[in-house]
C-alpha positions, 0 to 999 in steps of 0.5 A, spaced: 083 866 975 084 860 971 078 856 969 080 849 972 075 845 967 080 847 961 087 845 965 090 839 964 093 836 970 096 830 971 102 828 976 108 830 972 109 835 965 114 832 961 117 837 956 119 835 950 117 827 947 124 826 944 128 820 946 129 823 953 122 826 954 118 818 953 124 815 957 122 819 963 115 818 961 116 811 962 119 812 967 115 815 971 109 812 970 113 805 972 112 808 979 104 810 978 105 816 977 101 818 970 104 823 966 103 828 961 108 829 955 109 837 951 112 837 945 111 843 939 113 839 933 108 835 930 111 828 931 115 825 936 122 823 936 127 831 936 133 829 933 131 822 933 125 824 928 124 820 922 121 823 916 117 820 910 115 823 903 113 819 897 116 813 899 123 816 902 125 815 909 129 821 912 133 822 918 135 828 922 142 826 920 145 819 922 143 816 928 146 809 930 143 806 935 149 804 939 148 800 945 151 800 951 147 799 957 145 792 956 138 795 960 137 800 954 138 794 949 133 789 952 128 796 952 128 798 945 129 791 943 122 789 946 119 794 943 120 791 936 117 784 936 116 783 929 124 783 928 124 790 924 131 792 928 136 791 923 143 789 925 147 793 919 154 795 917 158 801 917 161 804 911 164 810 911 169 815 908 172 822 909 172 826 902 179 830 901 183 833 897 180 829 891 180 823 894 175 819 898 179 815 905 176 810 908 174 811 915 176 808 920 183 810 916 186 803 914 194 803 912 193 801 905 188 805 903 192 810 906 198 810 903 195 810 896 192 815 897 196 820 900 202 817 899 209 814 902 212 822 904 205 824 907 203 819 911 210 818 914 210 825 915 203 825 919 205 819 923 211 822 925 209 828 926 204 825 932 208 821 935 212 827 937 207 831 939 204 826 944 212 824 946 213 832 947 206 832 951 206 827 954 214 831 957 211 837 958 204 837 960 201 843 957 195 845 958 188 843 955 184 849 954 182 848 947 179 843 942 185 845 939 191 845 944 187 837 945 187 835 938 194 838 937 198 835 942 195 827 940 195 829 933 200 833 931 201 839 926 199 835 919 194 832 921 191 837 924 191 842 918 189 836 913 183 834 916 181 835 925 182 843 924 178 844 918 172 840 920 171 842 926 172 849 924 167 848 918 162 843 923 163 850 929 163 856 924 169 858 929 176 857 930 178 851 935 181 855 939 175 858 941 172 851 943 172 847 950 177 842 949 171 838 954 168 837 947 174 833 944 173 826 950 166 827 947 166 826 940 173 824 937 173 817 937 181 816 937 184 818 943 191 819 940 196 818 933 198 812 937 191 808 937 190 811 930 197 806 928 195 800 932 188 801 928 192 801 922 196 794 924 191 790 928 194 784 931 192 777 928 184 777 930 183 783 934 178 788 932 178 796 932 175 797 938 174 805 937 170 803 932 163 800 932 163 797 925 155 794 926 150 799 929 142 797 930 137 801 926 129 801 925 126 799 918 122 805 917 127 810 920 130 811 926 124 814 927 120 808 928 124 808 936 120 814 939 115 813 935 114 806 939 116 809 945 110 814 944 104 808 943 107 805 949 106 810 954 099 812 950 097 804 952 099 805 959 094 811 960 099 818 959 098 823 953 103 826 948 100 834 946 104 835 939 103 841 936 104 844 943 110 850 944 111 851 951 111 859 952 111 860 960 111 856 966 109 860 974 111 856 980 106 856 985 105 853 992 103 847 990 106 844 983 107 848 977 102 851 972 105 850 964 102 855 959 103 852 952 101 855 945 097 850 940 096 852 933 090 850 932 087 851 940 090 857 941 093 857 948 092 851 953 094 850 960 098 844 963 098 843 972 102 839 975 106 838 982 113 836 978 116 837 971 121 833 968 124 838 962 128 836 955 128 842 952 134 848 951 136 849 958 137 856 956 130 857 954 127 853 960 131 858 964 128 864 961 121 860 961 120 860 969 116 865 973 118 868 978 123 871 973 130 868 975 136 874 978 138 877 973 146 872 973 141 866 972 138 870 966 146 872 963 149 866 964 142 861 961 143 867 954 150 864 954 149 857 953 149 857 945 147 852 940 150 850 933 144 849 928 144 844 922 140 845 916 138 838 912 138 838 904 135 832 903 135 830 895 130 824 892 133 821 887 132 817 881 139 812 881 140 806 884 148 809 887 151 815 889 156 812 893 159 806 897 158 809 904 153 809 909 155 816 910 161 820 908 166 826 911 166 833 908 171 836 912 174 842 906 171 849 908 170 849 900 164 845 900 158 847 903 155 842 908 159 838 912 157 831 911 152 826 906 148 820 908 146 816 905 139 812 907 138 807 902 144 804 905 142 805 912 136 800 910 134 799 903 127 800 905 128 808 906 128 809 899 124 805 893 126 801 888 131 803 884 132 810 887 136 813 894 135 819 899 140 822 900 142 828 905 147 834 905 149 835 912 149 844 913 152 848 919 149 854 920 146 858 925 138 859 925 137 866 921 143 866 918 144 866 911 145 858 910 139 857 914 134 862 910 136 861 903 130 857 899 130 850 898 132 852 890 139 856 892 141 852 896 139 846 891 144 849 886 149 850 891 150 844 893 149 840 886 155 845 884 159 842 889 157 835 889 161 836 881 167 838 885 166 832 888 164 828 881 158 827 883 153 829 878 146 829 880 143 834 877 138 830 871 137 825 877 133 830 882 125 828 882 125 832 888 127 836 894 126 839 901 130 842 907 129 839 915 132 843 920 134 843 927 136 849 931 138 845 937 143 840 934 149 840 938 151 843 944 157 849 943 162 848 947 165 856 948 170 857 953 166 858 958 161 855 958 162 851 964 161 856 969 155 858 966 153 851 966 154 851 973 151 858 976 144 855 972 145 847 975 147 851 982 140 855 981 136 849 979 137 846 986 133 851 989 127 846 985 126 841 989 120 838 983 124 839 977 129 836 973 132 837 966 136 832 962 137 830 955 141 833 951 139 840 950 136 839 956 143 838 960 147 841 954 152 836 953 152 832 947 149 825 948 148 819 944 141 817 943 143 810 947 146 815 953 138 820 951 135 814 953 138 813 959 139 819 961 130 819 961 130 813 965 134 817 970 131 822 970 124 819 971 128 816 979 132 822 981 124 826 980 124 822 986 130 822 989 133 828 992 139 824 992 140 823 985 136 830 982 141 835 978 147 829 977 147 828 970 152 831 968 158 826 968 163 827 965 167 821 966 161 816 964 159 819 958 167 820 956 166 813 955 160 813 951 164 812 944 163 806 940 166 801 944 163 795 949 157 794 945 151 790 946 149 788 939 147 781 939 142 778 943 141 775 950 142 768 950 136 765 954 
């Protein structure tokens, strides 16, 4: 028996206060409905989080808020009224064989730096990949079979299969070919050489060269989001890890662990979850049959530790952020957040941020701040990049979450857990760990306010993943500037 004085009850539990979970929140208490929001850090944001010590701002990597929806700008725009969404620019490169590339690749700087025969050499070997598939139609099982028959063997082995291998711990042969639509901007080695010799006033549509991002950190979005939802009359728990969550015959009781109040428990007639499919899974009482449980341990995450190095200099490099792709360097990529917004660093200093991929409680993972330290301003040298007298400070982020693992069969295991969520009429998952499927933060958005209709629409519950839509979702048709009025 519970004592009813000590329950928290509320019209709808929202798992998780990330972009997703304060979208449906809003969403939800635009139909008069009052919500509840659980989250177990102690800030608001997941992956979209911001966090500010002794005067840097850091992000969970780099998020860029690509405006697709025209809807979702015009929200997030309102939530900044005193102007502080900046519109910035991009610069990036990849570091490779001791030479920094531009990217998006541009013809000169290519030829320069990997020169005649090589470039040639990858160009000829890609289009005669895409001619040779485009005759026999070979089958697409893999990240690998994907990037090779629009890439070719070169390109492949100088930079796609390296990064990838480094970015997943495993070979591209053992990852779904459904990541590539997802995630690599260029489709193919022919919109790779249109790019190199765009027409006369015609931009490089693969690539967003402007992106939208907050001063104070991309952060400061969520952060927004939650006093909105706190002002119309909900509340986000921080601090608070869901442990169970017991059906009942009419709505769902949710126990939660709080560091400091011990346990808290949660009542509602409907959930709307964020958090990792898997563990939401594993989280329901009565216990699902035992092929749910198999197929939901199967879902698995890649994880990213953050290196993040406060420094006293003006510069590290020219970029926003820079591509690591060679298995020989630790982390795979380095923002740069000065560069995203000046105010992310004081005066006179930079933030910097070594992107490592790693699996919770693996060696990368657990290794103190100092050996990790060590490692990576070895590898920068390599780089020639001596930071080593200009470190006043240093500490790790993490996230165990970070990307979707796209394993072979991970479809069918996604479909057997979609097919057992229908049987909940008065549940619905979204977001990225929620849905597992790679999102951008704009799409996290949308998916929230979707899921907040489908909660009340039999008709649209459990339709989030869709794959043609999201495919879409690369760095094109952006919204950037404002609506004229």
């Amino acid at each position: 028996m519970h004592d009813e004085k000590n329950i928290v009850k509320s019209d709808v539990i929202v798992l998780g206060a990330g972009l997703a979970g304060l979208a449906s929140a809003f969403g939800v208490l635009g139909r008069g409905q009052k919500p509840v929001v659980i989250e177990k850090e102690a800030i608001v944001g997941g992956m979209s989080c911001s966090i500010r010590r002794d005067g840097f701002v850091f992000d969970l990597g780099g998020h860029r808020f690509l405006p697709h929806n025209i809807k979702t700008t015009e929200y997030v725009r309102a939530l900044f009224k005193d102007k502080t969404l900046l519109l910035r620019n991009r610069k990036s490169q990849i570091y490779l064989g001791g030479k920094f590339l531009q990217y998006p690749p541009e013809a000169i700087d290519l030829l320069r730096r990997l020169g005649i025969a090589t470039s040639l050499k990858c160009a000829f070997g890609g289009l005669c990949a895409r001619i040779r598939q485009g005759i026999l139609k070979e089958p697409e099982n893999t990240l690998k079979d994907w990037l090779m028959h629009r890439f070719g063997q070169d390109l492949y082995d100088i930079y796609f299969g390296p990064y990838s291998a480094k970015l997943w711990g495993v070979d591209p042969d053992q990852i779904s070919s459904e990541w590539a639509p997802q995630r690599v901007s260029v489709s193919s080695i022919g919109v790779v050489i249109r790019n190199l010799m765009p027409a006369k006033g015609r931009a490089i549509k693969t690539y967003a060269r402007k992106f939208l991002y907050p001063v104070g950190g991309i952060g400061r979005i969520p952060e927004l989001m939650a006093g909105q939802i706190g002002g119309m009359g909900s509340k986000v728990f921080l601090n608070h890890c869901a442990s169970k969550i017991t059906r009942h015959e009419n709505g769902y009781m949710v126990e939660a662990e709080d560091g400091r109040a011990g346990r808290r428990l949660f009542f509602a007639k409907k959930i709307i979850s964020t958090m990792p499919l898997s563990e939401f899974v594993m989280m329901l009482e009565p216990r699902v049959p035992p092929e749910v449980l198999n197929a939901a341990g199967s879902l698995r995450f890649r994880s990213v530790r953050f290196l993040n190095l406060m420094l006293n200099t003006d510069e590290v490099t020219k970029n926003t952020w820079l591509y690591v792709p060679e298995d020989k360097f630790t982390f795979f990529r380095i923002q740069e957040f000065n560069k995203w917004c000046p105010k992310n660093a004081p005066r006179g200093k930079v933030g910097l941020s070594l992107e490592v991929a790693c699996q919770k409680g693996d060696r990368l993972w657990s290794m103190p701040d100092e050996e990790l330290l060590d490692i990576c301003l070895m590898d920068l040298k390599k780089m020639r990049v001596d930071l080593e007298k200009k470190v006043i400070g240093y500490f790790s982020t993490y996230a165990e979450h970070a990307y979707p693992f796209y394993s072979l069969d991970y479809r069918r295991h996604l479909q057997k857990i979609y097919r057992f969520m229908e049987s909940f009429d008065s549940i619905v998952v979204t977001g990225r760990q929620g849905l597992f499927r790679y999102l951008n933060m704009d799409r996290a958005l949308e998916v929230g306010f979707e899921a907040a209709e489908a909660l009340y629409d039999p008709a649209r519950r459990l339709h989030f993943l869709r794959d043609k839509e999201d495919r879409k979702y690369l760095e094109s048709n952006l919204h950037l500037s404002k609506k004229k009025r």
